[in-house]
Biopython code that builds the backbone (N, CA, C, O; Angstrom):
import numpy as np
from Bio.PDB.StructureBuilder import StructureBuilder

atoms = [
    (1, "UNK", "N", (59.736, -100.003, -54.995)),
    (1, "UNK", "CA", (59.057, -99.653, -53.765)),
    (1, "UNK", "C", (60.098, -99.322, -52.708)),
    (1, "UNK", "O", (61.053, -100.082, -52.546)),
    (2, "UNK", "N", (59.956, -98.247, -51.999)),
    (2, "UNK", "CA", (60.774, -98.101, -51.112)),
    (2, "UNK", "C", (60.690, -98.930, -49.629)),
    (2, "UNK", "O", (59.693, -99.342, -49.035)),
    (3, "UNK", "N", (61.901, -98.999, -49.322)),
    (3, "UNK", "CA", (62.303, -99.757, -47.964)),
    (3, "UNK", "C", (63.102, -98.917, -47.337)),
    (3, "UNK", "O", (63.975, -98.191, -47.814)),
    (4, "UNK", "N", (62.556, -99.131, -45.584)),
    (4, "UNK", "CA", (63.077, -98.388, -44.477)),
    (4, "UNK", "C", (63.547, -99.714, -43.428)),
    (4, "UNK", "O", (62.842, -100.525, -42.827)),
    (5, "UNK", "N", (65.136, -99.542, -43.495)),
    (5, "UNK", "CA", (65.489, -99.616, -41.840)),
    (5, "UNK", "C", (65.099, -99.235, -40.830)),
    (5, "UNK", "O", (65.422, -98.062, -40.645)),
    (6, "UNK", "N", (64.308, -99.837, -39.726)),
    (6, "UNK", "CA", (64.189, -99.407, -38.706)),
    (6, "UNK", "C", (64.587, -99.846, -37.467)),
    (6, "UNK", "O", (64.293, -100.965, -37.045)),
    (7, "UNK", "N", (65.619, -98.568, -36.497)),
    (7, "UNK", "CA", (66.605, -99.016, -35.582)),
    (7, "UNK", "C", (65.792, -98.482, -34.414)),
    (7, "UNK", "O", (65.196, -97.424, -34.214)),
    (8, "UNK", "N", (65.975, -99.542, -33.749)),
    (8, "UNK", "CA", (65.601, -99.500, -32.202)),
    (8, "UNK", "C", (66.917, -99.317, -31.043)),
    (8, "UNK", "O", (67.345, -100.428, -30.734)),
    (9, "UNK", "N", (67.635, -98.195, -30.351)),
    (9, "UNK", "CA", (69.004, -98.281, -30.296)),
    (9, "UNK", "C", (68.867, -97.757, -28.610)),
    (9, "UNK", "O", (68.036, -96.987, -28.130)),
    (10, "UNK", "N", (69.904, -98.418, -27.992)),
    (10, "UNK", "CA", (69.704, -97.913, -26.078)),
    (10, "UNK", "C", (71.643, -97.292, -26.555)),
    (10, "UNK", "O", (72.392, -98.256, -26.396)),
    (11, "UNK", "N", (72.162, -96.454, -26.874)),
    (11, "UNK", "CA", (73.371, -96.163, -26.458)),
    (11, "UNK", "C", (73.710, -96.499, -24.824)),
    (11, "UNK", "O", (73.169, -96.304, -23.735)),
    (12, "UNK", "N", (74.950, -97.129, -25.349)),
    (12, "UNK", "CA", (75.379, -97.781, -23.821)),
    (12, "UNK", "C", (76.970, -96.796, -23.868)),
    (12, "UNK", "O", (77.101, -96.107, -22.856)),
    (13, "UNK", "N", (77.955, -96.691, -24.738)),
    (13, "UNK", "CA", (78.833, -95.571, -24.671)),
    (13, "UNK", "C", (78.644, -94.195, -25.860)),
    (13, "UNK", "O", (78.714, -94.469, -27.058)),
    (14, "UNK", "N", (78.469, -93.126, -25.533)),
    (14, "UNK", "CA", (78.053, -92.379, -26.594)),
    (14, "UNK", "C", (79.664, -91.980, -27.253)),
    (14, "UNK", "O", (79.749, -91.942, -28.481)),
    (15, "UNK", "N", (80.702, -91.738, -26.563)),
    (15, "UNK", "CA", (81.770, -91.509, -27.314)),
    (15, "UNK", "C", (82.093, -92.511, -28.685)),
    (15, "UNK", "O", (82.464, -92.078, -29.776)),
    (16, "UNK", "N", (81.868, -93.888, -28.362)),
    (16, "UNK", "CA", (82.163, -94.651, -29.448)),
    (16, "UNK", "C", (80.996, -94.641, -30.744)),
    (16, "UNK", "O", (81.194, -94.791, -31.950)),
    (17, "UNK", "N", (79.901, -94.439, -30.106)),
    (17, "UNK", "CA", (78.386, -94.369, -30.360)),
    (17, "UNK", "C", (78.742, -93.215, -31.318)),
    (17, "UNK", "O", (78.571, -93.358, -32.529)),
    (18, "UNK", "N", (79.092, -92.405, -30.949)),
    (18, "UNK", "CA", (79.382, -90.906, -31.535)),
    (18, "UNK", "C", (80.494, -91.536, -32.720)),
    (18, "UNK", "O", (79.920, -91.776, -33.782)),
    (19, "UNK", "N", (81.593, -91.765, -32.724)),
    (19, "UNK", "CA", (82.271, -91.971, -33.374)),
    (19, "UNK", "C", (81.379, -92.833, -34.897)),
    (19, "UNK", "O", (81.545, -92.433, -36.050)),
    (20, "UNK", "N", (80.473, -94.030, -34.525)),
    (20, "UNK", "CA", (80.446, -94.589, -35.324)),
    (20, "UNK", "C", (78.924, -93.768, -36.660)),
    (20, "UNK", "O", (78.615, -94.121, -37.798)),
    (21, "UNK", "N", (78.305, -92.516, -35.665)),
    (21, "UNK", "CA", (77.425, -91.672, -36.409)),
    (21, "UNK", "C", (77.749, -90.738, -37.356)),
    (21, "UNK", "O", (76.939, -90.301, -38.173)),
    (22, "UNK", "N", (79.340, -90.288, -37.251)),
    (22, "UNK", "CA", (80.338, -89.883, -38.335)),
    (22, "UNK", "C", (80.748, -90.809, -39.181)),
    (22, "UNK", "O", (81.481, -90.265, -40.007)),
    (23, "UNK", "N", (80.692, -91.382, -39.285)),
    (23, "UNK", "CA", (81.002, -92.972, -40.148)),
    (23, "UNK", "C", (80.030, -93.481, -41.275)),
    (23, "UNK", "O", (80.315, -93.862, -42.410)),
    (24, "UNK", "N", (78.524, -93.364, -40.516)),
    (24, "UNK", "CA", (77.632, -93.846, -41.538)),
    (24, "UNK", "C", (77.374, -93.766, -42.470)),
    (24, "UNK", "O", (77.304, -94.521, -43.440)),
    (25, "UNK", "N", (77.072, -92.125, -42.130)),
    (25, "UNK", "CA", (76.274, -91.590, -43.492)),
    (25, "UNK", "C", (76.909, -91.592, -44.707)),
    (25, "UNK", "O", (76.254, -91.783, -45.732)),
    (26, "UNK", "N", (78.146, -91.399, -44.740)),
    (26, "UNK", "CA", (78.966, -91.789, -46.459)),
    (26, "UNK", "C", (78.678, -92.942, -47.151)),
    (26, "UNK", "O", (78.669, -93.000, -48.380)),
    (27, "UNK", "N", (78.284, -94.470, -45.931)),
    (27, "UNK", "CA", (77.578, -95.535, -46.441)),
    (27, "UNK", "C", (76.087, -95.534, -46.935)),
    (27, "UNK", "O", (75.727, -96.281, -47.846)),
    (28, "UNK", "N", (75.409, -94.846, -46.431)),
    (28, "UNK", "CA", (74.192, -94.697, -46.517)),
    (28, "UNK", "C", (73.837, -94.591, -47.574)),
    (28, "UNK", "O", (73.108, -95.352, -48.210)),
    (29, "UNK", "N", (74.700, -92.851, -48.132)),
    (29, "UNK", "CA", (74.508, -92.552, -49.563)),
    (29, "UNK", "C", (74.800, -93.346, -50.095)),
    (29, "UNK", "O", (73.893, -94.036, -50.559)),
    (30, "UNK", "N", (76.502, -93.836, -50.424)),
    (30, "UNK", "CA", (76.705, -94.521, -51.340)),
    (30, "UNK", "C", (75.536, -95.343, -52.180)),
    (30, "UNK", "O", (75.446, -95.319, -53.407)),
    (31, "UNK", "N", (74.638, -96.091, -51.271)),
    (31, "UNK", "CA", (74.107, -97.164, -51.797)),
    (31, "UNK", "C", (72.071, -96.495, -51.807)),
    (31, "UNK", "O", (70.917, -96.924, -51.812)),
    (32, "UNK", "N", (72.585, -95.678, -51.803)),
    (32, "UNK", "CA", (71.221, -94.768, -52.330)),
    (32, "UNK", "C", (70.088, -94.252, -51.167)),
    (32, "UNK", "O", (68.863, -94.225, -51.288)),
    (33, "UNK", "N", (70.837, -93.890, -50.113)),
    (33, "UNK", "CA", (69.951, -93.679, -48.605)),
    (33, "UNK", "C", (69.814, -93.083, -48.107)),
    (33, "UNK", "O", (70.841, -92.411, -48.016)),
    (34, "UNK", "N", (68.855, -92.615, -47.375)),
    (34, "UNK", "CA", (68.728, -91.503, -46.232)),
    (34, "UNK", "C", (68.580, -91.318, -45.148)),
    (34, "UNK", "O", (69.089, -92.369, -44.759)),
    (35, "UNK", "N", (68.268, -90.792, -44.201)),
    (35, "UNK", "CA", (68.390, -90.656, -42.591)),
    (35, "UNK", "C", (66.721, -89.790, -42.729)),
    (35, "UNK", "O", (66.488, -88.589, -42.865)),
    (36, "UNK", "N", (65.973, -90.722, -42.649)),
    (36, "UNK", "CA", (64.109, -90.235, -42.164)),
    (36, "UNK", "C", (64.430, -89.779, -40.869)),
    (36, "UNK", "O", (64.060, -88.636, -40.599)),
    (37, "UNK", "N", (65.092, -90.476, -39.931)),
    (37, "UNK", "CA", (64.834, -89.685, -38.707)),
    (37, "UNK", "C", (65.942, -90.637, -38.543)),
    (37, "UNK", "O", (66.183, -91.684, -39.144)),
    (38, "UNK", "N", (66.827, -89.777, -37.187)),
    (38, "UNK", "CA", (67.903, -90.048, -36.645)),
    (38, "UNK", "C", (67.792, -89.338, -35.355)),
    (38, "UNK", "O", (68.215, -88.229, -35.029)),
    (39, "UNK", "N", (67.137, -90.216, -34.701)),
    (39, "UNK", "CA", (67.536, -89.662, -32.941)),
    (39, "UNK", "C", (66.941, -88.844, -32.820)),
    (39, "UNK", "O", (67.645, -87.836, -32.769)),
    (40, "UNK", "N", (65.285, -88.502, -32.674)),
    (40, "UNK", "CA", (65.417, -86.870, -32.306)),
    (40, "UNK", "C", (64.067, -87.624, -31.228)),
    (40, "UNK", "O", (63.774, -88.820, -31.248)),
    (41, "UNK", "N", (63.384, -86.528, -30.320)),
    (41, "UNK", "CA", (62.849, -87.147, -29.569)),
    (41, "UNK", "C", (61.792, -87.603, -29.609)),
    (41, "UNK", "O", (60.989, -87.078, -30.380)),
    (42, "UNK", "N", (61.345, -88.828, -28.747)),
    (42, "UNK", "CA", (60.458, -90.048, -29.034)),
    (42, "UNK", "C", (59.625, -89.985, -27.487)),
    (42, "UNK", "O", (60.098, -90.261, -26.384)),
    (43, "UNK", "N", (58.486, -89.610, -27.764)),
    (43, "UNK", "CA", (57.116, -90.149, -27.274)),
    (43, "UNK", "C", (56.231, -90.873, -27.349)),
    (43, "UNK", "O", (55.362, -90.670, -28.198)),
    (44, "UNK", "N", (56.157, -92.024, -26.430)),
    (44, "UNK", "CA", (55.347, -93.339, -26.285)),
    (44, "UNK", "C", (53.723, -92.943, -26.372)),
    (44, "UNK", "O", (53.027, -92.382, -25.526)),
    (45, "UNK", "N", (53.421, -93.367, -27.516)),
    (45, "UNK", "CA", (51.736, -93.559, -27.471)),
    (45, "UNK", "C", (51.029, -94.040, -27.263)),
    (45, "UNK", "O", (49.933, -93.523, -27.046)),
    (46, "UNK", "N", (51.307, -95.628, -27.198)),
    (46, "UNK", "CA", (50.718, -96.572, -26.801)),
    (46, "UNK", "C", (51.683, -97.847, -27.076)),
    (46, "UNK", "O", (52.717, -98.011, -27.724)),
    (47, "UNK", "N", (50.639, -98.885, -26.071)),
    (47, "UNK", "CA", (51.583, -100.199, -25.905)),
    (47, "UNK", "C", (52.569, -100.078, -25.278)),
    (47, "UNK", "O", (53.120, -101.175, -25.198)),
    (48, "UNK", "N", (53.237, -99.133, -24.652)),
    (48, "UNK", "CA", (54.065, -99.808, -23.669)),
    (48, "UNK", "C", (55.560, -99.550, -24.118)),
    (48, "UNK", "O", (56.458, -100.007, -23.412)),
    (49, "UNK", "N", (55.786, -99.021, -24.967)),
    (49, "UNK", "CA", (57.359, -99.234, -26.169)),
    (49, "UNK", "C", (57.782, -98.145, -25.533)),
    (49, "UNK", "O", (57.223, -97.060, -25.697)),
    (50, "UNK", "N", (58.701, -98.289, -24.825)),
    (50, "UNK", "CA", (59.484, -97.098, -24.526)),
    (50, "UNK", "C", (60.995, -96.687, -25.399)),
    (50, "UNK", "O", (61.780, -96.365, -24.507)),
    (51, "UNK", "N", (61.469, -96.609, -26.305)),
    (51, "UNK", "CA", (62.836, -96.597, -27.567)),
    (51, "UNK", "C", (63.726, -95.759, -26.557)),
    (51, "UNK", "O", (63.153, -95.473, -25.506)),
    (52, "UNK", "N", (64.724, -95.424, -26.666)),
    (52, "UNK", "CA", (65.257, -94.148, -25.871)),
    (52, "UNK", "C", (66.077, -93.404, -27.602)),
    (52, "UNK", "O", (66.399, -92.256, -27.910)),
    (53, "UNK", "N", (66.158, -94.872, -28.440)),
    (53, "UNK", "CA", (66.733, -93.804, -29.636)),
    (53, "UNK", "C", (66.068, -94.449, -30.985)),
    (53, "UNK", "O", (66.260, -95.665, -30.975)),
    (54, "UNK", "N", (65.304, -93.992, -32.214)),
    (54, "UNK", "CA", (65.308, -94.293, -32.736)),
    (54, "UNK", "C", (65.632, -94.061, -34.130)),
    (54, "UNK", "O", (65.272, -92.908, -34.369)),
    (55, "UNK", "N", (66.160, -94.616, -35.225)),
    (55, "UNK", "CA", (66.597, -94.252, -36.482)),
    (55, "UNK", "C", (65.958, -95.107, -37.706)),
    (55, "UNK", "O", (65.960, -96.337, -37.752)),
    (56, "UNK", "N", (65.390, -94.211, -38.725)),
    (56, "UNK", "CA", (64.993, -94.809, -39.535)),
    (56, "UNK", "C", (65.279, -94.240, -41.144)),
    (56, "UNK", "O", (64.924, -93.285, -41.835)),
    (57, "UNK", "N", (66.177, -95.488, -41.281)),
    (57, "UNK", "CA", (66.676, -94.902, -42.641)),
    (57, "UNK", "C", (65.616, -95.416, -43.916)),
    (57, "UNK", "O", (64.654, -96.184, -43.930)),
    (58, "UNK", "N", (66.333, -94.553, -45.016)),
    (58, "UNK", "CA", (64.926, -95.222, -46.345)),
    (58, "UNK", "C", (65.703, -94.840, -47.509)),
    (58, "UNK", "O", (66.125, -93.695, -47.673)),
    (59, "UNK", "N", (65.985, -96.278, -48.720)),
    (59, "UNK", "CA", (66.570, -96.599, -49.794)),
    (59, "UNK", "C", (65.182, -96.761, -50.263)),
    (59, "UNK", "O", (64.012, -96.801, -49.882)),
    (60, "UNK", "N", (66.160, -96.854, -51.586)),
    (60, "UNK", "CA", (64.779, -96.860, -52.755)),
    (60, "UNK", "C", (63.712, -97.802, -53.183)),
    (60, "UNK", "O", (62.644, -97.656, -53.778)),
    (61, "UNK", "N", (64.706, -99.382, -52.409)),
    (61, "UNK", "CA", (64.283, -100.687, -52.138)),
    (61, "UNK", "C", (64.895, -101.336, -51.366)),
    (61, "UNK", "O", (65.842, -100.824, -50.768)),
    (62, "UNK", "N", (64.497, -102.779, -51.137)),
    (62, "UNK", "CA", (64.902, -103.797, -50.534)),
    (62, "UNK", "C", (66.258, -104.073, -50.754)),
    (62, "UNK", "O", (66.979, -104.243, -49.771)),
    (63, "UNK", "N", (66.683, -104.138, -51.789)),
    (63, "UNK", "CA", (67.938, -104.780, -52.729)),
    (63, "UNK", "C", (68.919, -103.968, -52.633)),
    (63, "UNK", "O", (70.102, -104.272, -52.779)),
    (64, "UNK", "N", (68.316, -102.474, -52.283)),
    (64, "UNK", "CA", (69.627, -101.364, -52.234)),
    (64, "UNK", "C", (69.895, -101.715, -50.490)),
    (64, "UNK", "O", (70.997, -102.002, -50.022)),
    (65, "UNK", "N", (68.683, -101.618, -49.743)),
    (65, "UNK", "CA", (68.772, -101.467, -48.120)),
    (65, "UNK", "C", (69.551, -103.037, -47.606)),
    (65, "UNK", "O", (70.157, -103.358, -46.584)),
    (66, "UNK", "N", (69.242, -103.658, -48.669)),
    (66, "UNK", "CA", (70.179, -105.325, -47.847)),
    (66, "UNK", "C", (71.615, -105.273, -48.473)),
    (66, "UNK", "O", (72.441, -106.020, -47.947)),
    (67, "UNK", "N", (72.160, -104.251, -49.857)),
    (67, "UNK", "CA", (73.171, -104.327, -50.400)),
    (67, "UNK", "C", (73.896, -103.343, -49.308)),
    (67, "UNK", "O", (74.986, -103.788, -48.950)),
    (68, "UNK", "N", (73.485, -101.978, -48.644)),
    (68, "UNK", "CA", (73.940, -101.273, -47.954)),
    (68, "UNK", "C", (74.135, -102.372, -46.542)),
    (68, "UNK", "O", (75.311, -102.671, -46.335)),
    (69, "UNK", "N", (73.458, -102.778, -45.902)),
    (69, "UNK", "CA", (73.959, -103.421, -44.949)),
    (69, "UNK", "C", (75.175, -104.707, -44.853)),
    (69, "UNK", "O", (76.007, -105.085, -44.029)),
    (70, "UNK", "N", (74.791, -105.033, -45.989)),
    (70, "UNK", "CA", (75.802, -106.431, -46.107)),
    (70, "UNK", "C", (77.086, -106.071, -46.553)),
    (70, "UNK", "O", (78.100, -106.762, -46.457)),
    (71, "UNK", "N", (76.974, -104.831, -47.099)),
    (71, "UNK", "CA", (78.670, -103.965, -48.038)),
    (71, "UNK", "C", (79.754, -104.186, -47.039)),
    (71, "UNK", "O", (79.862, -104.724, -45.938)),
    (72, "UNK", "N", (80.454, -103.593, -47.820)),
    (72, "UNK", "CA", (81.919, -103.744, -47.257)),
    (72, "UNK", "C", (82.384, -102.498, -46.598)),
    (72, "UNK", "O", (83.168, -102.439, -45.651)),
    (73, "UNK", "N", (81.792, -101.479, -47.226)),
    (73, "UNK", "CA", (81.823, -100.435, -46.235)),
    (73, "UNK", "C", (80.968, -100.116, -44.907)),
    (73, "UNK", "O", (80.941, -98.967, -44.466)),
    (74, "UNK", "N", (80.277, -101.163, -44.289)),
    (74, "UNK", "CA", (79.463, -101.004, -43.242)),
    (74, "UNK", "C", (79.471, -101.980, -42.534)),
    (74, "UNK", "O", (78.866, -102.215, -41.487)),
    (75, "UNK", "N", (80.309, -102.678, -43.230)),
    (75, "UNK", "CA", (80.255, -104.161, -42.110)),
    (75, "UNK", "C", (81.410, -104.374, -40.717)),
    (75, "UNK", "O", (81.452, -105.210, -39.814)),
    (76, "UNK", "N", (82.245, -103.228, -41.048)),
    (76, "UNK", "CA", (83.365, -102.691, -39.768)),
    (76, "UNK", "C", (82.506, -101.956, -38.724)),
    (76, "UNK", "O", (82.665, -102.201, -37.528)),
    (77, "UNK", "N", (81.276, -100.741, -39.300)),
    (77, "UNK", "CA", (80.756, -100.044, -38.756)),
    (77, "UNK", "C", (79.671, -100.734, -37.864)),
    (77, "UNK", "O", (79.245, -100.091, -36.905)),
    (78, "UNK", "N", (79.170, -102.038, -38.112)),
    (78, "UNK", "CA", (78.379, -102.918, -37.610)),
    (78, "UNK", "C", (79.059, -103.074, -36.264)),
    (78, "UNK", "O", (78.541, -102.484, -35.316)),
    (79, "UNK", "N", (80.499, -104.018, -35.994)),
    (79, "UNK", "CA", (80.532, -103.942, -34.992)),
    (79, "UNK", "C", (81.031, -102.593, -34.490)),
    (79, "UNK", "O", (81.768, -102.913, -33.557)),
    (80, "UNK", "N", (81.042, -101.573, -34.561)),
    (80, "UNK", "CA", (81.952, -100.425, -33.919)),
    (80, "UNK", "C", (80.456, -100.243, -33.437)),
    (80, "UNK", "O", (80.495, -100.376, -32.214)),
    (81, "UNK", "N", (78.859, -99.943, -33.931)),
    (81, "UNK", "CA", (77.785, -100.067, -33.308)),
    (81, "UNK", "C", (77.504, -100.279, -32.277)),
    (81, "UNK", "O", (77.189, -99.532, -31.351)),
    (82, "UNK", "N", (77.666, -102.110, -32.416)),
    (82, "UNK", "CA", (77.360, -103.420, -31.224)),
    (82, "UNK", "C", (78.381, -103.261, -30.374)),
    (82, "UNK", "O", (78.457, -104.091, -29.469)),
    (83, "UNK", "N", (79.119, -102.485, -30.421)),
    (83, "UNK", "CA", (80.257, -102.258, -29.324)),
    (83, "UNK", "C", (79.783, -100.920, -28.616)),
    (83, "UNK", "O", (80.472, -100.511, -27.681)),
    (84, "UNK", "N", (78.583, -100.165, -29.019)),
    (84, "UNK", "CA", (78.600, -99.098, -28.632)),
    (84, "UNK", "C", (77.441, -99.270, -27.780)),
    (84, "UNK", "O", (77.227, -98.759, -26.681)),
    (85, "UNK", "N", (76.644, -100.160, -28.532)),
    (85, "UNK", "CA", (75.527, -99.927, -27.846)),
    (85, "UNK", "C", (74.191, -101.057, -28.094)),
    (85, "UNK", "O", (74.435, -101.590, -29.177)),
    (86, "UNK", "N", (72.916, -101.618, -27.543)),
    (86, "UNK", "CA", (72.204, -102.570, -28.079)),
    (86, "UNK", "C", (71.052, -102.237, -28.623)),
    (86, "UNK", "O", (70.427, -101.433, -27.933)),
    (87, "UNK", "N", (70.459, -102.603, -29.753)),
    (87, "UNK", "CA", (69.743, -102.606, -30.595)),
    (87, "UNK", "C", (68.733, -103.249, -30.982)),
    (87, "UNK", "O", (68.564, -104.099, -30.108)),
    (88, "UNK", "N", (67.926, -103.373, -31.783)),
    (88, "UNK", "CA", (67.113, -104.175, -32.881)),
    (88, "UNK", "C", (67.175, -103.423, -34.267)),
    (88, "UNK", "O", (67.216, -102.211, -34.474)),
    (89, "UNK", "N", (67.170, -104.231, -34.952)),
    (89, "UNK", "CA", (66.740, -103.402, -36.408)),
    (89, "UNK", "C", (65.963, -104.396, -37.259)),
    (89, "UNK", "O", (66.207, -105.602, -37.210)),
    (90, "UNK", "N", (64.902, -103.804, -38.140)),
    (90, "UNK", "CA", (64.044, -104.460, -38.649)),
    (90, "UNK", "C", (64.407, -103.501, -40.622)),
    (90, "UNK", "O", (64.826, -102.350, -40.744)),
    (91, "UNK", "N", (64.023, -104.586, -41.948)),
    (91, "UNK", "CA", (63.823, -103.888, -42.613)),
    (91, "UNK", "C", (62.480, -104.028, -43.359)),
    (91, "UNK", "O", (62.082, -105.098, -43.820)),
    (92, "UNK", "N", (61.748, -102.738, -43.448)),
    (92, "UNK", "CA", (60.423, -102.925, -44.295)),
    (92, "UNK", "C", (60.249, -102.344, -45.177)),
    (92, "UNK", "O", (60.751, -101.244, -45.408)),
    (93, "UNK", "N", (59.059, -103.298, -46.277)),
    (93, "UNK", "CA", (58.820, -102.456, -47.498)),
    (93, "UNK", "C", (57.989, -101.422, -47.494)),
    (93, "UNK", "O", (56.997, -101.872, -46.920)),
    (94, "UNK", "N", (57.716, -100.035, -47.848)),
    (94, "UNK", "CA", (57.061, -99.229, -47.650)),
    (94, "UNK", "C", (55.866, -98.979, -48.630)),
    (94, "UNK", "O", (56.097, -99.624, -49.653)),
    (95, "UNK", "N", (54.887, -98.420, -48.713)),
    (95, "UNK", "CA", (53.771, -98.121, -50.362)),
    (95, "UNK", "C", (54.451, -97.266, -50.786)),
    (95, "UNK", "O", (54.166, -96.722, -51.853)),
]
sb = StructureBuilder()
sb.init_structure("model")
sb.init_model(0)
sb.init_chain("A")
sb.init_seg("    ")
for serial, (resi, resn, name, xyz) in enumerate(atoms, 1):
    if name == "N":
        sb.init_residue(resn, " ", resi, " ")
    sb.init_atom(name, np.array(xyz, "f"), 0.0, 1.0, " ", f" {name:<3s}", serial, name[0])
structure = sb.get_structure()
């Protein structure tokens, strides 16, 4: 069953921010992933949620999407992120 990351992201410096969006995606693949949506623009429908960025990646499962985050190739890129900017991220299983 597939699973999606989903990032809730306020860029606070985009130069570093920038830096670390060249970085990802070689992790992504590696571990079997994609970029559903990456940043493009977001209109509030209801409730109140205003995002200013959102990204939602999608592996093939759970096991690939928690092996990609916890790796060794993304765990530098984690903080170069949290240095860039503040977040939430959630991961779910999809039908």
């Amino acid at each position: 069953m597939a699973a999606y990351v989903i990032a809730d992201v306020k860029v606070k410096n985009q130069e570093t921010y920038d830096t670390y969006r060249k970085q990802v995606l070689a992790t992504v693949e590696k571990y079997g992933g994609r970029f559903a949506v990456r940043g493009g623009a977001v209109e509030p429908l209801e409730g109140g949620w205003k995002p200013e960025r959102i990204v939602v990646l999608e592996f093939p499962d759970a096991k690939a999407a928690k092996a990609w985050y916890g790796s060794k190739e993304y765990s530098p890129l984690i903080r170069l992120r949290q240095s860039a900017s503040e977040g939430r991220i959630i991961l779910v299983e999809g039908a």
